[in-house]
C-alpha positions as CSV (number, residue, x, y, z in Angstrom):
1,X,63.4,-1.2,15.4
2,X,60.3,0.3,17.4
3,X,60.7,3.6,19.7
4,X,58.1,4.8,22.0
5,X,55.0,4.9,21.4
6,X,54.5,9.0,22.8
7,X,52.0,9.8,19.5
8,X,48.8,9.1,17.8
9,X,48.0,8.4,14.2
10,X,44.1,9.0,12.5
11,X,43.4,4.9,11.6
12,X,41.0,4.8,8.8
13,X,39.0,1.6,8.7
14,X,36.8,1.4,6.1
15,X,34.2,2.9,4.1
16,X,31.5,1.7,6.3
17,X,33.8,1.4,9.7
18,X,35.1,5.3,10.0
19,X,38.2,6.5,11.6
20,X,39.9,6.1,15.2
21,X,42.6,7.4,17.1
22,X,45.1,4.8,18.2
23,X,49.0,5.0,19.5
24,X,51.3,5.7,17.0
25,X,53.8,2.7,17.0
26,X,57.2,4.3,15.9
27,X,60.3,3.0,14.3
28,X,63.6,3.8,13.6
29,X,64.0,5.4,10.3
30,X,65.3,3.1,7.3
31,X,68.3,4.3,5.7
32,X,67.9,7.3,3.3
33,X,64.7,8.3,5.8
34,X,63.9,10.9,8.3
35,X,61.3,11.1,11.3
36,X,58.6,14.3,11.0
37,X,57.0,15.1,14.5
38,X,54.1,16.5,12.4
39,X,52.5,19.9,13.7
40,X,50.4,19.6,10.2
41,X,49.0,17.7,7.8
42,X,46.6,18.6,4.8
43,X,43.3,17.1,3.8
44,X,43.2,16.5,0.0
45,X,39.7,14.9,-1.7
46,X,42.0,11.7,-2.5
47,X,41.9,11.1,1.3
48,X,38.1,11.4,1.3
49,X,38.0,9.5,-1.7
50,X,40.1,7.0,-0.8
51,X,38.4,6.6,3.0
52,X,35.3,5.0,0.5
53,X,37.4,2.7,-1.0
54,X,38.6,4.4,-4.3
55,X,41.4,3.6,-6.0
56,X,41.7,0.3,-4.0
57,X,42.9,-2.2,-6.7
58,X,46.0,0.3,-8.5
59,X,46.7,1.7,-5.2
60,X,47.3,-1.8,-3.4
61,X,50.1,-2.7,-6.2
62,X,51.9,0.0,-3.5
63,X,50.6,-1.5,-0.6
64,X,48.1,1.5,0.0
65,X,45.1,0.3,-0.9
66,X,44.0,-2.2,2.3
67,X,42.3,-1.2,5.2
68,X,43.0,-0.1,8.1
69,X,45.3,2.6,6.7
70,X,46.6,6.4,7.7
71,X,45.2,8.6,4.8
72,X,47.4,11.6,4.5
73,X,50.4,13.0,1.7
74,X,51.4,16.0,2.7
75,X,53.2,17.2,5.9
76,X,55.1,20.0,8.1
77,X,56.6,19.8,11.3
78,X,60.3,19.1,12.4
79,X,62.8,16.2,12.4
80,X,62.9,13.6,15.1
81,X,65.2,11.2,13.8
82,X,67.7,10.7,10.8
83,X,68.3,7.1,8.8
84,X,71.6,6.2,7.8
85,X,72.8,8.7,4.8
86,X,70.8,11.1,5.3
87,X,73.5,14.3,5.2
88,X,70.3,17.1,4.3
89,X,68.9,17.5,7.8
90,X,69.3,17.3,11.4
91,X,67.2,16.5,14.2
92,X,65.1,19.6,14.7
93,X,65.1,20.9,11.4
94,X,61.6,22.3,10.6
95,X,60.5,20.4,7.1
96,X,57.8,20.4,4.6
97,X,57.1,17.8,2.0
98,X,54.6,15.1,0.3
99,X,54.9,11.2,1.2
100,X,53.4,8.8,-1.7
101,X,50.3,7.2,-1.1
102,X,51.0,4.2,1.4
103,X,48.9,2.8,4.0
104,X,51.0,4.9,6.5
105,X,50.2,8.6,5.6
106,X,50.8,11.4,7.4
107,X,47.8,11.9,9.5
108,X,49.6,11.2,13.0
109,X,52.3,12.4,14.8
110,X,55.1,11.4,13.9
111,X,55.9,9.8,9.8
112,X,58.4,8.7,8.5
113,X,59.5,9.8,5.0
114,X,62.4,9.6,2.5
115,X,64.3,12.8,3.1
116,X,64.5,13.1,-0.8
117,X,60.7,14.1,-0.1
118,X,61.0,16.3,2.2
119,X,62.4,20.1,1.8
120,X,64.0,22.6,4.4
121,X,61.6,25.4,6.1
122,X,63.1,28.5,7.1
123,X,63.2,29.4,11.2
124,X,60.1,31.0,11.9
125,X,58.1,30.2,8.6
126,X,54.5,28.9,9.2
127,X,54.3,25.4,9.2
128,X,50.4,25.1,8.5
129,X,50.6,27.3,5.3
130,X,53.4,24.7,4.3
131,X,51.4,21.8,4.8
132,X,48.7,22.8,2.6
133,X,51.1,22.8,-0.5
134,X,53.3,19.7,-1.4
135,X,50.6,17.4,-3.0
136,X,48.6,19.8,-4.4
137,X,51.4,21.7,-6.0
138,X,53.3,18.6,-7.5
139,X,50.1,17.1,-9.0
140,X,49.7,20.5,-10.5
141,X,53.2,20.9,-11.6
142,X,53.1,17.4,-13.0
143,X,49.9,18.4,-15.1
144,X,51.8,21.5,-16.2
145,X,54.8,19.4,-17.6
146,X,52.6,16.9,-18.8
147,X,51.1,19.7,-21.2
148,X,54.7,20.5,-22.5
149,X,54.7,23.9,-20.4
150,X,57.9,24.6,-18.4
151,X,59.4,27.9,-16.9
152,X,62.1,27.9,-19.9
153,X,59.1,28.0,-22.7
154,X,55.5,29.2,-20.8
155,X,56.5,32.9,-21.3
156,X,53.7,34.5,-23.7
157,X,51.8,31.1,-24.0
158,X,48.4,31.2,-23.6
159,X,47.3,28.9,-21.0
160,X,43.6,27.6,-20.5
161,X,43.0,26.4,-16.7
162,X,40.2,25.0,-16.1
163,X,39.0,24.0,-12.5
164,X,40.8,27.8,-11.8
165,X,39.6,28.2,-8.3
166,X,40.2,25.4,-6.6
167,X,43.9,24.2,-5.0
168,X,45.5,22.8,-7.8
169,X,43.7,25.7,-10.3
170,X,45.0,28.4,-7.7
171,X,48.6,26.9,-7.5
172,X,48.6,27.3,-11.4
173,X,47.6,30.2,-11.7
174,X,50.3,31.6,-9.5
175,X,52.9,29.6,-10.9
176,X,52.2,29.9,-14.2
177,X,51.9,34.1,-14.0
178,X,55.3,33.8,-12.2
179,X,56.9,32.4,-15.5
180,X,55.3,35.0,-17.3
181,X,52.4,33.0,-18.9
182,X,49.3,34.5,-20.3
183,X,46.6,32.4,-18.3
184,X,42.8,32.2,-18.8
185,X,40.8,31.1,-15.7
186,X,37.7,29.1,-15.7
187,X,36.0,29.6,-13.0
188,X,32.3,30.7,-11.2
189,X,31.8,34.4,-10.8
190,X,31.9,34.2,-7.1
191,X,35.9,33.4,-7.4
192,X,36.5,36.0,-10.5
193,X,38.6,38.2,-8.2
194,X,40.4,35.4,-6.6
195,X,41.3,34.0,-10.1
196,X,42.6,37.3,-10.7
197,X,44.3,37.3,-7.6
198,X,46.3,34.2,-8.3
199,X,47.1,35.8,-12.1
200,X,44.8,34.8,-14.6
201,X,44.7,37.6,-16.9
202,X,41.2,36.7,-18.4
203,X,38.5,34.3,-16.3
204,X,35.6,33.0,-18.0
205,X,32.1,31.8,-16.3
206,X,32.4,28.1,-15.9
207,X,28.5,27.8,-15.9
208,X,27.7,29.7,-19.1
209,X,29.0,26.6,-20.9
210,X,32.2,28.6,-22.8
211,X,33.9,26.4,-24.7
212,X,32.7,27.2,-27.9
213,X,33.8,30.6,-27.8
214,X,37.5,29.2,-26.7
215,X,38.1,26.8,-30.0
216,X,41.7,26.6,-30.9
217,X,42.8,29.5,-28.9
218,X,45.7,28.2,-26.8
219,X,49.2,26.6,-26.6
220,X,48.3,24.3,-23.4
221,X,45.3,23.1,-21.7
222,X,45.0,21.9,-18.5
223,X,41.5,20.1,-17.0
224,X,41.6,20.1,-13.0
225,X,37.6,20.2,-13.3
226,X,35.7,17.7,-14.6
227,X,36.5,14.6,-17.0
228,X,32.8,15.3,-18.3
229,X,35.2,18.6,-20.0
230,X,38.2,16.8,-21.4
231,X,37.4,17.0,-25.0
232,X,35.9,20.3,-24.6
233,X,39.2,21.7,-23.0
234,X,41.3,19.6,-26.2
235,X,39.1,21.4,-28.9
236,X,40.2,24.4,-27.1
237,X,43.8,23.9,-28.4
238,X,45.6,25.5,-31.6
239,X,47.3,24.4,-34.6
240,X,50.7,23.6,-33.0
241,X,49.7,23.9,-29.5
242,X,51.8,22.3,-26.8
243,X,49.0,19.8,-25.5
244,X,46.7,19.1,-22.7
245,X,46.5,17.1,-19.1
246,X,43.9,16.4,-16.2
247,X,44.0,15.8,-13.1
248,X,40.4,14.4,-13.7
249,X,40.7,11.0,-15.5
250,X,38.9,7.7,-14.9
251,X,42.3,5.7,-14.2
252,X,41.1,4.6,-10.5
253,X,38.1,4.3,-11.4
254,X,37.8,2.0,-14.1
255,X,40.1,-0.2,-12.7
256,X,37.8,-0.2,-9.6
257,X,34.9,-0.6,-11.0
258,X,35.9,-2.9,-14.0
259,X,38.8,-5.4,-13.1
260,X,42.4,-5.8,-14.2
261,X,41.9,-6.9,-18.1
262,X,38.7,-4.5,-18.9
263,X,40.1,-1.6,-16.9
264,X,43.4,-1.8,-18.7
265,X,41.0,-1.8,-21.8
266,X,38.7,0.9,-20.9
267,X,41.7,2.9,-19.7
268,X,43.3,2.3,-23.2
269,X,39.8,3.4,-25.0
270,X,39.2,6.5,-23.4
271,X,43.2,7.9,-24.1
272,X,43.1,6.8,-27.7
273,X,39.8,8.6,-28.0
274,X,40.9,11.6,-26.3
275,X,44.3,12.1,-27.7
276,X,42.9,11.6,-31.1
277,X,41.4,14.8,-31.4
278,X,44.6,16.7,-30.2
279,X,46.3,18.9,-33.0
280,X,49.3,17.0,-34.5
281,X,52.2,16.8,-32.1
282,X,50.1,17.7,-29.0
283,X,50.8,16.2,-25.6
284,X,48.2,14.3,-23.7
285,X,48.5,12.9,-20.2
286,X,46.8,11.2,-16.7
287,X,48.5,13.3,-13.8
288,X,49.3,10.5,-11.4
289,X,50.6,12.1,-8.3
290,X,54.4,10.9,-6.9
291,X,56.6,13.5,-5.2
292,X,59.0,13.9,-8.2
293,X,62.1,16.3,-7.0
294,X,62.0,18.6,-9.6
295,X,58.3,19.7,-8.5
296,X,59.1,20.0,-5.0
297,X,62.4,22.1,-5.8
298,X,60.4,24.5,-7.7
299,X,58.0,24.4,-5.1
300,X,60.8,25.4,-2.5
301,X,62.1,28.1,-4.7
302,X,58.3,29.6,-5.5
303,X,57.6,29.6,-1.9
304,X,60.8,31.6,-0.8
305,X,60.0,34.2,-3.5
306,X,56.3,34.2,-1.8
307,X,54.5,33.7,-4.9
308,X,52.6,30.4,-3.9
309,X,50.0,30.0,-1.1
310,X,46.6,28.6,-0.4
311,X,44.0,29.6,2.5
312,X,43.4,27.6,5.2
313,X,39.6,27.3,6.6
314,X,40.1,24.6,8.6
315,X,42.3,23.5,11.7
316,X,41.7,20.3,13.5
317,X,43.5,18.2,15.8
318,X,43.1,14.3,15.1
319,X,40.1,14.0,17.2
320,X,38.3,16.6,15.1
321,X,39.7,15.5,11.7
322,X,35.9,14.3,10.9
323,X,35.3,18.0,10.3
324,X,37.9,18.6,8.4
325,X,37.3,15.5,6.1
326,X,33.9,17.0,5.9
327,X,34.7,20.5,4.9
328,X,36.7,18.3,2.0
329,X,34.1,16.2,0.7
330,X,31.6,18.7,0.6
331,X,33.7,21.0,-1.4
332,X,34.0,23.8,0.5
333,X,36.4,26.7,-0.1
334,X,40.3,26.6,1.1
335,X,42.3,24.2,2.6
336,X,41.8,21.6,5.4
337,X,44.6,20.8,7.8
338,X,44.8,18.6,10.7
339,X,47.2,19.3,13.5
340,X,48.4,15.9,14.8
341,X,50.7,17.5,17.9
């Protein structure tokens, strides 16, 4: 069923078409869903990537990967409308969450998400710091697990981050120190102190090329960097060590670029390669991002202890989100949000 068209949404149109501002067409929520009036949405370098066309052949086996779409996985804002069993909320709960990649993401208005994605904010908690968490936090959490590292074993493991400044780097450092692990930070010397900040105990220069003073030092490994570092990062791992995941593989990619049958095969290729120099019994896996429950509770319980948090550089309403996709793809430092209402 349709309801009123009161909103907008950001339509993306294609890699050579750009981006337009068009009425937001809403509809009733499906059972187990809730309606977000959205006061803000992050801008991750998926969403820039994906605006190009990346990803498009995996990501349209989930009926995100054909244009026009509405970029956009994470969200804040407050409950409009409630599906069939949904006992969790009520309308004008203030939320927080991450929506799976879809061709209707959160860059509008008003989205519709499962409310199994979706976790409660507090009365007065800031909305826009929220927003800039859910999808960078579970893809990190979901790299962390990958590696064999939870908050029942990390305490005293030595943990290698690579990628250490950056939002999924940051977020790992500050969970990780929380569970009492002993994290080294790779990062440039311009972000030593925030490294520190975060809780790496140690930070090493990314540009003085320091992997070979790392060899078979730690229990986990985690590449949020640079593919071009994988095998680097697993040499970096001890006898016994838990094992290693990235955030950084050429999944998407090779698929894009290669088809169905020699992607699969590429794909296949470079994880034998890769996991065949981990130590015996090591973990090796492809973060894939999808808003698993267990990441988004422990994100919930880390951000009422206040031990989470990224900074926010930009703020742009949906006419300005150009800048803040910009201040994405060229890198810059801290978070991009756009504020939809």
């Amino acid at each position: 069923m349709l309801m009123n068209a009161t909103g907008a949404t950001l339509v993306c149109l294609g890699p050579s078409s750009g981006f337009e501002v068009r009425p937001i067409l809403r509809r009733k929520p499906a059972p187990g869903e809730i309606e977000v009036a959205v006061a803000a949405a992050s801008v991750n370098p998926i969403d820039v990537r994906r605006a190009q066309g990346y990803g498009r052949r995996l990501l349209s086996l989930v009926g995100a990967g054909r244009f026009p779409m509405v970029l956009g996985n994470d969200f804040a804002g407050t409950v409009t409308a409630l599906g069939d069993n949904v006992d969790a909320f009520k309308i004008g709960d203030p939320v927080y969450g991450a929506k799976p990649p879809s061709a209707e993401g959160t860059h509008a208005s008003y989205v519709l998400v499962k409310a199994a994605h979706a976790l409660p904010a507090r009365a007065g908690q800031d909305l826009q710091a929220l927003a800039a968490l859910p999808y960078s936090f579970v893809t990190m959490w979901l790299a962390v697990r990958g590696a064999g590292l939870t908050r029942q074993n990390a305490a005293e493991k030595r943990v290698l981050v690579h990628g250490a400044a950056g939002s999924l780097g940051t977020l790992a450092l500050q969970m990780l120190s929380a569970w009492g692990a002993s994290v080294t930070a790779i990062a440039r010397p311009s972000d030593f102190v925030a490294c520190r900040e975060a809780g790496a105990l140690e930070v090493v220069d990314s540009s003085s090329k320091p992997f070979a003073m790392l060899s078979r030092m730690f229990d986990a490994t985690l590449n949020f960097a640079t593919w071009d570092d994988d095998l680097a990062l697993i040499d970096a791992l001890r006898d016994g060590a838990l094992g290693h995941a990235t955030s950084v593989h050429p999944l998407l990619a090779n698929f894009d670029e290669l088809g169905w049958v020699r992607g699969v095969l590429k794909t296949l290729s470079d994880k034998r390669r890769h996991r065949a120099a981990l130590p015996k019994n090591g973990r090796y896996v492809w973060t894939v991002f999808k808003p698993e429950t267990p990441a988004l509770q422990e994100l919930r319980e880390l951000v009422e202890q206040r031990r989470v948090g990224l900074p926010i550089a930009v703020r742009e309403p949906l006419v300005g989100a150009a800048q803040a996709l910009e201040h994405v793809k060229k890198g810059r430092r801290g978070r991009a949000l756009i504020l939809p209402s």
